[in-house]
C-alpha positions in Angstrom: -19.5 193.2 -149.4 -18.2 191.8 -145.7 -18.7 193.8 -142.4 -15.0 192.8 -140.6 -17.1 193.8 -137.4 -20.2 191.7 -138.1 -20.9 188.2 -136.5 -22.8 187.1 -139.0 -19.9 187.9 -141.5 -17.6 186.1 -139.4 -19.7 182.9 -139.6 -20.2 183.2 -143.0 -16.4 183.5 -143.1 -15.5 180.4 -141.1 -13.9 182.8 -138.3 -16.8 181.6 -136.1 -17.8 178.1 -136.1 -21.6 177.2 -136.6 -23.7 174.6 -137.7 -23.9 175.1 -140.9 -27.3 173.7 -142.4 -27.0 175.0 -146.0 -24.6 177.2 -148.4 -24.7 178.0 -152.1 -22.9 181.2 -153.6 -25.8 183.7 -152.4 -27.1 182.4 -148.9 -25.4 180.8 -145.7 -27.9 178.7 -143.6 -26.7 177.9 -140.0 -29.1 176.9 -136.8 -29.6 178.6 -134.4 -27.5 178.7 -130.8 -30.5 179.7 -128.6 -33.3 177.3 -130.4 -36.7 178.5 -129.7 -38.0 175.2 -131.3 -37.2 171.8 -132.5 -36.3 172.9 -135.6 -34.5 176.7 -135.7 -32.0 178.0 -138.1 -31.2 181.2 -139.9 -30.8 181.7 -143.6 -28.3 185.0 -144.0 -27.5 186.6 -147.3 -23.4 186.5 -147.9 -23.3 190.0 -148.7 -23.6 192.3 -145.4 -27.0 194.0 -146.0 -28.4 195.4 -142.4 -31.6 194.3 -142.3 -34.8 194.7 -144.4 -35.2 198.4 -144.3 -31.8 198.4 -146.3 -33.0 196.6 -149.3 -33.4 197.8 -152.6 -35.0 196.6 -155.9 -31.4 195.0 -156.5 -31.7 192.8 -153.9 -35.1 191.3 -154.7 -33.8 187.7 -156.7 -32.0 187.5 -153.2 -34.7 188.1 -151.2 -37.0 185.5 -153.1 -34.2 183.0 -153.6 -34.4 183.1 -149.2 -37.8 183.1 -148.8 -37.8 180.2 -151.9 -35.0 177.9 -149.7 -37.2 178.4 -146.6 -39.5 175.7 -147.1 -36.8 173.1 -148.8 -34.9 173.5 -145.8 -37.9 173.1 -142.9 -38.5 169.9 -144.4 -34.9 168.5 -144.7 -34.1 170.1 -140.9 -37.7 168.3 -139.4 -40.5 169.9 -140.3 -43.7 168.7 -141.2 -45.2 168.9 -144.6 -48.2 171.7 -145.1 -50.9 172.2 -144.2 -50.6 169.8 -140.7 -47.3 171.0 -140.4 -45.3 173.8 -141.2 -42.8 176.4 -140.0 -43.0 180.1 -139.4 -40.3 182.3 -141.3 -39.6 185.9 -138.7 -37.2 188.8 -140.1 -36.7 191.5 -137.4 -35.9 194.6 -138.4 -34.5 197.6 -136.3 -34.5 197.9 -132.3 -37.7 197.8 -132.3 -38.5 194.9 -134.4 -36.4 192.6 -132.2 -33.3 192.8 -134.9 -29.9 192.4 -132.7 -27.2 191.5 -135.2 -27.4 193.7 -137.8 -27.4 191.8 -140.6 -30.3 190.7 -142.9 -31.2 187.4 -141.4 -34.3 185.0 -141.7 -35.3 182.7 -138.7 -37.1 179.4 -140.1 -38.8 178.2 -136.6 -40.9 174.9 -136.7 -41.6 171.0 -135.6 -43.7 169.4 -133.4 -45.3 171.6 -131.1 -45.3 172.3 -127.8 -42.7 175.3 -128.6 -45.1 178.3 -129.2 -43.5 181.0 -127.0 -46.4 183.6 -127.8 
């Protein structure tokens, strides 16, 4: 499933360049282009899914195979090792979550502090 209209389906595509951090056949991994910290890149599903309130019971090896890569990836990207370092892993979802491209994406935000933007 591919969204011609989506930005993140476009990146995933190659029709938008990016830097890509990691790619297997279920997740794309790109950082970020307005960093909120040292280390700050997305981990986005292949299929379009719309956010987190579209999910289903199908999608849950998906969903933990993400949130699984998270931590891999922090550390290779800069991150510290737990529990004096670590990373924070957001999802928006919706308007009012903060979501604005509307695609099922996962921030991985972390590294040395000062970066906290409260």
């Amino acid at each position: 499933m591919h969204d011609p209209n989506c930005l993140f389906c476009k990146i995933i595509a190659g029709q938008i360049p990016s830097r890509k951090v990691y790619e297997d056949e279920q997740v794309f991994a790109f950082h970020d282009i307005h960093p909120w910290a040292p280390v700050h890149f997305l981990i986005v599903p292949k299929i379009h899914l719309a956010s987190m309130a579209s999910a289903t019971p199908e999608h849950a090896g998906l969903l933990g195979h993400m949130l699984l890569l998270a931590p891999k990836l922090a550390m290779e990207q800069g991150c510290n090792p737990y529990p004096e370092g670590g990373y924070s892993i957001v999802v928006n979802t919706g308007a009012e979550g903060g979501q604005e491209v509307h695609h099922l994406h996962m921030h991985v935000i972390g590294g040395p502090r000062p970066w906290l933007r409260g």
